[in-house]
C-alpha positions as CSV (number, residue, x, y, z in Angstrom):
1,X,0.0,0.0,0.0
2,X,0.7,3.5,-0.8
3,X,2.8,5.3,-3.5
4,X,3.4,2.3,-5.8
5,X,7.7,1.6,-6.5
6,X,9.8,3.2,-9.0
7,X,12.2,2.0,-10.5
8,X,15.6,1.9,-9.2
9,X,18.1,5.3,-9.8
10,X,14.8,6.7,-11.1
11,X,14.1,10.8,-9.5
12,X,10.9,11.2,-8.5
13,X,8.4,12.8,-10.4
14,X,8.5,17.3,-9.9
15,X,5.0,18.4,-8.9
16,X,4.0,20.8,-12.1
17,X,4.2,24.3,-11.4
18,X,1.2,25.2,-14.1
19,X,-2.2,25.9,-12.9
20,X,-4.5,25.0,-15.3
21,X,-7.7,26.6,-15.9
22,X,-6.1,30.1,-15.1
23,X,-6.6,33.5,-17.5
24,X,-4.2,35.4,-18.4
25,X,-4.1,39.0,-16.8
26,X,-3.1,42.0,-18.6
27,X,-1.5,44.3,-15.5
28,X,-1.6,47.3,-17.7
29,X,-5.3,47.2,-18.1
30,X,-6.4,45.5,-15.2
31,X,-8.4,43.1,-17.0
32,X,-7.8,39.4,-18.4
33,X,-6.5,39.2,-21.8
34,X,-9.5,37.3,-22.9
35,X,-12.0,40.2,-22.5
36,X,-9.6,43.1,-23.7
37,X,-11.4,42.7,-27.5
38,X,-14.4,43.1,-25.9
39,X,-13.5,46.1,-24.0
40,X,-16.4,48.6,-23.9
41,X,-15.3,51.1,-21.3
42,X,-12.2,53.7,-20.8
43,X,-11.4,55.9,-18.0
44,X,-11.3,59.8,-18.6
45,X,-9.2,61.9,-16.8
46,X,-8.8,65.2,-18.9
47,X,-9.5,66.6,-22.4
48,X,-6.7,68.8,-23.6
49,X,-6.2,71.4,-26.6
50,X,-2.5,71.9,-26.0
51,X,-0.4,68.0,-26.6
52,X,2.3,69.4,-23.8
53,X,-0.7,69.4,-21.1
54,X,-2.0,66.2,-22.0
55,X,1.5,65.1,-21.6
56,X,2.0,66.7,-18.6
57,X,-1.1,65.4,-17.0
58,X,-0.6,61.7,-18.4
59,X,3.0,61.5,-16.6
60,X,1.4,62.5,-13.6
61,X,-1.0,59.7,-13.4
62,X,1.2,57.3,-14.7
63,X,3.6,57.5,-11.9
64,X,0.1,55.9,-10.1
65,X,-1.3,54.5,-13.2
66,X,1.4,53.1,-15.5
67,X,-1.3,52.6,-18.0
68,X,-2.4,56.3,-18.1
69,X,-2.0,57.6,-22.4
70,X,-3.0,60.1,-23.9
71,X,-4.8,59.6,-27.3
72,X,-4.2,61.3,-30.3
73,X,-6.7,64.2,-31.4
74,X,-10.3,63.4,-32.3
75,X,-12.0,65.6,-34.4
76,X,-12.2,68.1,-32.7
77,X,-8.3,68.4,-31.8
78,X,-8.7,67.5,-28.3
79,X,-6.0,65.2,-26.4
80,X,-7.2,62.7,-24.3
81,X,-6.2,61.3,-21.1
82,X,-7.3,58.0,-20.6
83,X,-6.7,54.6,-18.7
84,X,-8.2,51.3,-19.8
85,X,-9.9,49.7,-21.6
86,X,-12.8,47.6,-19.4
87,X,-14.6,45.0,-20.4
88,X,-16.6,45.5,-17.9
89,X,-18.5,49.0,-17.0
90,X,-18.3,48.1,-13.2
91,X,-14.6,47.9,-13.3
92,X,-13.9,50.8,-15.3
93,X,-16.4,52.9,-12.3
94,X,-14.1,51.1,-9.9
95,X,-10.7,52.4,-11.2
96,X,-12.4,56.2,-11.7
97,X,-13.3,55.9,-8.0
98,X,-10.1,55.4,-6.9
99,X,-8.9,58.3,-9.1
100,X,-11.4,60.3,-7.7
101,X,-10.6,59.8,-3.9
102,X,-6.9,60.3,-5.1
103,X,-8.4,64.2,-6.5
104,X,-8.6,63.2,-10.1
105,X,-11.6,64.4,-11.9
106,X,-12.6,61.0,-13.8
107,X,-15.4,59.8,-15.8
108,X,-16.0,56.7,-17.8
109,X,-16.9,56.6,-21.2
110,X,-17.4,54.4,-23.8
111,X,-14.9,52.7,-25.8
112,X,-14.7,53.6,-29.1
């Protein structure tokens, strides 16, 4: 009884260190890779005219907030300041209250 014999000079078998079953996270975004092409949600910290405030204002957060960018200019020439994307609306409300209680004016919005 018990752990049945191996054979002589043979090592014993190394427990396996995967852990199956387990999604991959992307740490920038905060959400598993899976979900990032369904990501419906961003977090909006400014809109900017100028590309050297938006810049200014992205290094800020990002020394909180790695993930903080700035997009390039919509239509109507504004720079954004954005973290995300969420797949999920809930988290991206989640990461904009902890902006918010940090003094950042954030809002979500939908991804576009």
């Amino acid at each position: 009884r018990g752990a049945p014999a191996r054979p002589a000079g043979a090592a014993p078998a190394k427990a396996s260190r995967s852990t199956p079953n387990r999604q991959r996270h992307d740490h920038a975004a905060g959400e598993p890779a899976a979900t990032r092409a369904a990501a419906r949600y961003l977090v909006e910290l400014g809109a900017y005219r100028e590309r050297h405030a938006a810049d200014a204002a992205q290094r800020e957060v990002a020394r909180r907030f790695p993930e903080a960018r700035v997009t390039e200019p919509d239509a109507g020439d504004t720079y954004r300041v954005q973290l995300g994307p969420y797949a999920a609306r809930r988290s991206a409300e989640a990461r904009a209250q902890v902006l918010e209680r940090l003094g950042y004016a954030a809002s979500v919005v939908p991804a576009p």
